[in-house]
N, C-alpha and C positions, 0 to 999 in steps of 0.2 A: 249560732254556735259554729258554722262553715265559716263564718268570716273570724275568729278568734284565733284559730289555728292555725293560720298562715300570718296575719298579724304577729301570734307571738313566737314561728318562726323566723318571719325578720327579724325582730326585735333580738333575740341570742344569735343567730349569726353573726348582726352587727356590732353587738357589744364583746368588747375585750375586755379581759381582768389585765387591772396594772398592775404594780407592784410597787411598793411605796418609796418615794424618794430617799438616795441614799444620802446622810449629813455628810457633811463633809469632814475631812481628819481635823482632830482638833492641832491648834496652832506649837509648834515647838518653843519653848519656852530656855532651852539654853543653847539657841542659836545656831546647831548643828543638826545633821540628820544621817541617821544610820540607814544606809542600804544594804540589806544583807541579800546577796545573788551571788551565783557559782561564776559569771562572768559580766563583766560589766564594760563596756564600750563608752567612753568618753570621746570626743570632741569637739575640744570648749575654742578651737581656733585660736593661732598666733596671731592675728591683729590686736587681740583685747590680751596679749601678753599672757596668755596659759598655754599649761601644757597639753600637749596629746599624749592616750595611750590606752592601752588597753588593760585592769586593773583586773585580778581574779582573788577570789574571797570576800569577807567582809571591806567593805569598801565607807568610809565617813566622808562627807562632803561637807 
């Protein structure tokens, strides 16, 4: 019985509770996507020809 009691103190120290995998967002289906944030920061770089800037409210990409 002295040996059980330390045994099944390892045993719950070592073990962690997970938490179950999150799915992922399902896929948009009319090719846009709605970000809704009080501020939003973009920086898409002028080499690939976009703009810069800084975007407040609803914002669609």
């Amino acid at each position: 019985m002295k040996h059980y009691l330390p045994l099944f103190w390892i045993l719950v120290t070592f073990v962690q509770a997970q938490d179950a995998p999150t799915s992922a967002p399902a896929a948009s289906t009319t090719g846009s996507t709605t970000i809704e944030s009080d501020s939003l920061d973009l920086n898409l770089g002028k080499k690939q020809g976009k703009k810069q800037g800084i975007f407040r409210g609803n914002v669609k990409v």
